[in-house]
C-alpha positions as CSV (number, residue, x, y, z in Angstrom):
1,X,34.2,-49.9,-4.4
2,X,34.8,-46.2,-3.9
3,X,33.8,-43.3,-6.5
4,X,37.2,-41.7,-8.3
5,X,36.1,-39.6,-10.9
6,X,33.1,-38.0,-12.8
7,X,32.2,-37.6,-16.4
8,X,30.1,-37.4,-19.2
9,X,27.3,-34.9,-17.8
10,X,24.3,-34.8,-20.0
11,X,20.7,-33.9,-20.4
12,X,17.6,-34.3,-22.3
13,X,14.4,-32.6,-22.4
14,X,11.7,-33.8,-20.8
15,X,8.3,-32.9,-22.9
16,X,5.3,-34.5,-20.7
17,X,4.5,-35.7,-17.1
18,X,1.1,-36.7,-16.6
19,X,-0.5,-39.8,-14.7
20,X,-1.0,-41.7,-18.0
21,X,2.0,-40.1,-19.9
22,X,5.2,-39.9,-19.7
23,X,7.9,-38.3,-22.6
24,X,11.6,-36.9,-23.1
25,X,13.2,-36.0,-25.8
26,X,14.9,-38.6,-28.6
27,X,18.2,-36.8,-28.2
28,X,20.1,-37.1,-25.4
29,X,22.8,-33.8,-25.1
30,X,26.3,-34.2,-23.6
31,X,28.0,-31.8,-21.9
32,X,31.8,-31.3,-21.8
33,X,34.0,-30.9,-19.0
34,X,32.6,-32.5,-16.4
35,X,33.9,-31.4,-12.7
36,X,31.8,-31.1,-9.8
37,X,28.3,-32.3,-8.8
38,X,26.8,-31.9,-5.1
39,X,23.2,-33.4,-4.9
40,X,21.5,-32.6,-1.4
41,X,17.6,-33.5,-1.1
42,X,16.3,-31.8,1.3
43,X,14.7,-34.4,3.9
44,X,11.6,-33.0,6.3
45,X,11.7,-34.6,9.2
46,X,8.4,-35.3,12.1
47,X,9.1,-37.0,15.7
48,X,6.8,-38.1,18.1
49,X,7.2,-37.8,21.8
50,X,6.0,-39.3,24.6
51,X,6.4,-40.4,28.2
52,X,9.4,-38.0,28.4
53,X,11.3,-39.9,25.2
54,X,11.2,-40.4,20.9
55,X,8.2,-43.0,20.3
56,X,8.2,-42.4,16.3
57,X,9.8,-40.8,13.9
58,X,9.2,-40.6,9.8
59,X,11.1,-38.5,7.1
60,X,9.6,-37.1,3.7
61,X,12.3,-36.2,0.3
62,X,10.9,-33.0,-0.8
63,X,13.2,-31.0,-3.6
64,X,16.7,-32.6,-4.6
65,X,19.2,-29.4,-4.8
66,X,21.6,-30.3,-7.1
67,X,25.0,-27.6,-8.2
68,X,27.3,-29.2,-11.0
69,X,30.6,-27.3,-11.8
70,X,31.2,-27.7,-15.7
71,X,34.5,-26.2,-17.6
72,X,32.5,-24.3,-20.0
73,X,28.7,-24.1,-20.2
74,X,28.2,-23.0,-23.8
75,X,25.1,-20.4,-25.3
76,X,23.3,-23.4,-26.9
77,X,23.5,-25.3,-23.2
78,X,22.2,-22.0,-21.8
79,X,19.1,-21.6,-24.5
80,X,18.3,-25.4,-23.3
81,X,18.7,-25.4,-19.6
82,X,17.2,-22.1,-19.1
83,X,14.8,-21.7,-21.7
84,X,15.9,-19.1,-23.5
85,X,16.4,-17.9,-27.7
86,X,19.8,-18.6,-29.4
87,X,19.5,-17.0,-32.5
88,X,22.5,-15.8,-35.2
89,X,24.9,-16.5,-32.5
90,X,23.1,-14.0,-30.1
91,X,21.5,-15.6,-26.4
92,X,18.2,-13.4,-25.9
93,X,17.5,-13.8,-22.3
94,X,13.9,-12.9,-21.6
95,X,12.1,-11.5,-19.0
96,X,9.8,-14.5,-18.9
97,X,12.0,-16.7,-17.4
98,X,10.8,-20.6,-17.7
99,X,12.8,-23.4,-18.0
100,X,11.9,-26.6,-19.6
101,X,11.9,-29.6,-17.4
102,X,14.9,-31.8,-18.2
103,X,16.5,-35.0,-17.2
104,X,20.3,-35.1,-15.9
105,X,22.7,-37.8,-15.8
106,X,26.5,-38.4,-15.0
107,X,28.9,-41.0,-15.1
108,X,31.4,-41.3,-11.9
109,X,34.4,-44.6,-12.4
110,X,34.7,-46.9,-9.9
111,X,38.1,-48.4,-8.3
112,X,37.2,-51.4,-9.3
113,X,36.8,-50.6,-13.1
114,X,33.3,-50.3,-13.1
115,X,31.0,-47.1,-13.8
116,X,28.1,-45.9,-11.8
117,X,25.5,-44.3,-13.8
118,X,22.9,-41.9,-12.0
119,X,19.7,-40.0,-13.8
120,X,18.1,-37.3,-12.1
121,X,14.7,-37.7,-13.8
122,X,12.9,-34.2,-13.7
123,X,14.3,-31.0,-12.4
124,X,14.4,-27.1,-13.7
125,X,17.7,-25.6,-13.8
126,X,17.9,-21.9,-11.9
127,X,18.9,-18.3,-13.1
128,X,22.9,-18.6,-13.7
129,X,25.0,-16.5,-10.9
130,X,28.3,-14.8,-13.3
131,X,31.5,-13.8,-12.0
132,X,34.5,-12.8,-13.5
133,X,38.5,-12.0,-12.5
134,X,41.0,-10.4,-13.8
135,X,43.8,-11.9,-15.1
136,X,46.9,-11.6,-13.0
137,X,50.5,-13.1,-11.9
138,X,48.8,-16.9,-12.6
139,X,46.8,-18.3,-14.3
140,X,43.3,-19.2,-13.1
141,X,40.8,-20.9,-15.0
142,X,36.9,-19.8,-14.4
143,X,34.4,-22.5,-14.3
144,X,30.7,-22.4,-14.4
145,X,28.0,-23.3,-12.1
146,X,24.2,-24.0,-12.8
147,X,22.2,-24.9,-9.8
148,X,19.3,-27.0,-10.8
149,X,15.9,-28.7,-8.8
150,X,14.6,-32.1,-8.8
151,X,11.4,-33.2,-8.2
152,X,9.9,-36.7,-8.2
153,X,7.9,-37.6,-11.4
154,X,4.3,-37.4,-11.3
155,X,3.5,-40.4,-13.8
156,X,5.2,-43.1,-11.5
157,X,6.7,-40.8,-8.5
158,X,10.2,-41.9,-9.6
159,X,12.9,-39.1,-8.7
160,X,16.1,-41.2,-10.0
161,X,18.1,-44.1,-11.4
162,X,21.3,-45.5,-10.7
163,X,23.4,-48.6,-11.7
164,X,27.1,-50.1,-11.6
165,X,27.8,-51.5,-14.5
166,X,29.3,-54.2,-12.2
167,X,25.8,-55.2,-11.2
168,X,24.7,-58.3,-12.9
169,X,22.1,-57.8,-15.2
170,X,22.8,-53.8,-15.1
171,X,22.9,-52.1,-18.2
172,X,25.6,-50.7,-20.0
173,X,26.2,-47.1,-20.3
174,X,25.1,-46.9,-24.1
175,X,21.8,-48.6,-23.2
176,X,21.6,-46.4,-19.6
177,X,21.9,-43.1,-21.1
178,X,19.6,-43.9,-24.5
179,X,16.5,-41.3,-24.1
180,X,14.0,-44.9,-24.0
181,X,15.6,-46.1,-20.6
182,X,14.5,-42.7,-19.0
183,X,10.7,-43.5,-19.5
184,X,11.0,-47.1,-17.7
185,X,14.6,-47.7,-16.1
186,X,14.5,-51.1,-17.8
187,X,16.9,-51.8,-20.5
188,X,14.4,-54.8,-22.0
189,X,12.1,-52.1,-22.4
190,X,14.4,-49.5,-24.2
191,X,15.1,-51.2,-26.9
């Protein structure tokens, strides 16, 4: 069934990625105002030639550009995305710029009534670009952009999960998007 809308961004922190360990935060952040997200991995491709024709060819993922388009990405969202100090309503942007490693996830209906349900498992959100316009004869509303990057994980090499909740045996949204699922991608497990 086709894809007709997108909702419910939301992120968690990821805290470790080791070969023997793997952790996120317990809390699980939504966002509000869900309204665009392109995902492009970048694919590097090899061919083989021979005897004047393609013999082989293999492709490799490398990063997994992601852009979402959210109504309003607030100071505390900024401080957790970006890695920076919100303190007495004040977001101190340092020179030291280093973002934590985060999880991101989305919700996009079906036409068939179902939801699919997508985590992007560890990626490093980028410097914000700001614009501004004036106001004039109409009203236009400004949105915000974040550009993030994704990366496989190094404790299993898992990049992301997805499921439609029209699946049997998929999970449901509540048990998809609970911080446990993003260390296994097995609902028995997150319990």
């Amino acid at each position: 069934m086709a894809i007709k809308g997108l909702r419910g961004f939301r992120y968690c922190k990821m805290t470790e990625d080791t070969e023997s360990t793997l952790t996120y935060d317990s809390i699980v952040k939504k966002m509000t105002g869900a309204i665009d997200i392109k995902i492009k991995p970048k694919v590097n491709t090899g061919e083989l030639y021979g005897d004047d024709q393609l013999l082989e060819t293999d492709s490799a993922i490398g990063a997994i550009e992601v852009e979402i388009d959210v109504a309003e990405l607030t100071l505390q969202e900024r401080a957790d995305l970006l890695g920076y100090t919100l303190k007495n309503g004040v977001l101190k942007e340092g020179k030291n710029f280093n973002p934590p490693y985060i999880a991101f996830g989305f919700e996009a209906p079906k036409s068939n009534g179902a939801t699919r349900m997508k985590w992007l498992l560890k990626g490093k959100a980028e410097p914000l670009e700001e614009e501004g316009k004036t106001k004039k004869d109409k009203i236009e509303f400004q949105t915000q952009k974040i550009k993030l990057k994704f990366m496989p994980r190094i404790f299993d090499g898992e990049p992301s999960f997805t499921s439609d909740t029209d699946l049997e045996g998929a999970p449901t949204a509540e048990e998809f998007f609970a911080p446990e699922f993003l260390k296994t991608g097995d609902k028995t497990q997150s319990k």
